[in-house]
C-alpha positions in Angstrom: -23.0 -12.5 31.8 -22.5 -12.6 28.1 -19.5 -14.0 26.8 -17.7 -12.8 22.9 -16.0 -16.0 21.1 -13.9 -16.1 18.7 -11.6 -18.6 17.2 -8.7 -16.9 18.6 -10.3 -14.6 21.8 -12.7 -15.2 24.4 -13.6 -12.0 26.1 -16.0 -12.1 29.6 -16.6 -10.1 32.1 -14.4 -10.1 35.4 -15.3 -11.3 38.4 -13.7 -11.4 41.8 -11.4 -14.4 41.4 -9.4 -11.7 38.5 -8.6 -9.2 41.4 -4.9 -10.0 41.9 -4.4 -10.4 38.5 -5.8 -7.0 37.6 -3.9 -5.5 40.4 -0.9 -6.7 38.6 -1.5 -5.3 35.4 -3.5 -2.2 36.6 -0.6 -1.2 39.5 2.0 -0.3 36.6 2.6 2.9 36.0 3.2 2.7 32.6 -0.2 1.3 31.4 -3.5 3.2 33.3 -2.3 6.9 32.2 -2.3 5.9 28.5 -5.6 4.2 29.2 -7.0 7.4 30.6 -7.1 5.9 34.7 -4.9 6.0 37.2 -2.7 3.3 38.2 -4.4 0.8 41.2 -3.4 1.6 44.5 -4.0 -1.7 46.0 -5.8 -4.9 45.5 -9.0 -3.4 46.9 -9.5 -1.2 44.3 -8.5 -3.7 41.9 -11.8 -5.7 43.7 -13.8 -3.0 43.5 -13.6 -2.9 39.8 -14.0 -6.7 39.4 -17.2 -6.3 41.8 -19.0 -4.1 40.0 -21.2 -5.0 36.7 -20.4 -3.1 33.4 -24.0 -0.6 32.5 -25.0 -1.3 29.8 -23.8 -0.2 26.5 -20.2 0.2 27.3 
């Protein structure tokens, strides 16, 4: 998995240890609508996402 540095961000991929913390941001109402998804149901789906590998070029 490729990881993006910078001095002030590091930005990697998720992986399933980031489910509950996804499921925390990605439950609120407020923030998946305005991101163009719908808000996570439960921590499964939140797994699911961190489960599956981004294609490439996105």
């Amino acid at each position: 998995m490729k990881t993006l540095e910078s001095e002030r961000l590091t930005l990697t991929m998720y992986t399933l240890d980031d489910a509950d913390g996804l499921y925390a941001y990605a439950s609120n109402p407020n923030v998946g609508p305005h991101a163009g998804w719908a808000p996570h149901k439960d921590v499964e789906e939140s797994r699911e996402i961190c489960s599956c590998p981004a294609k490439p070029g996105l």
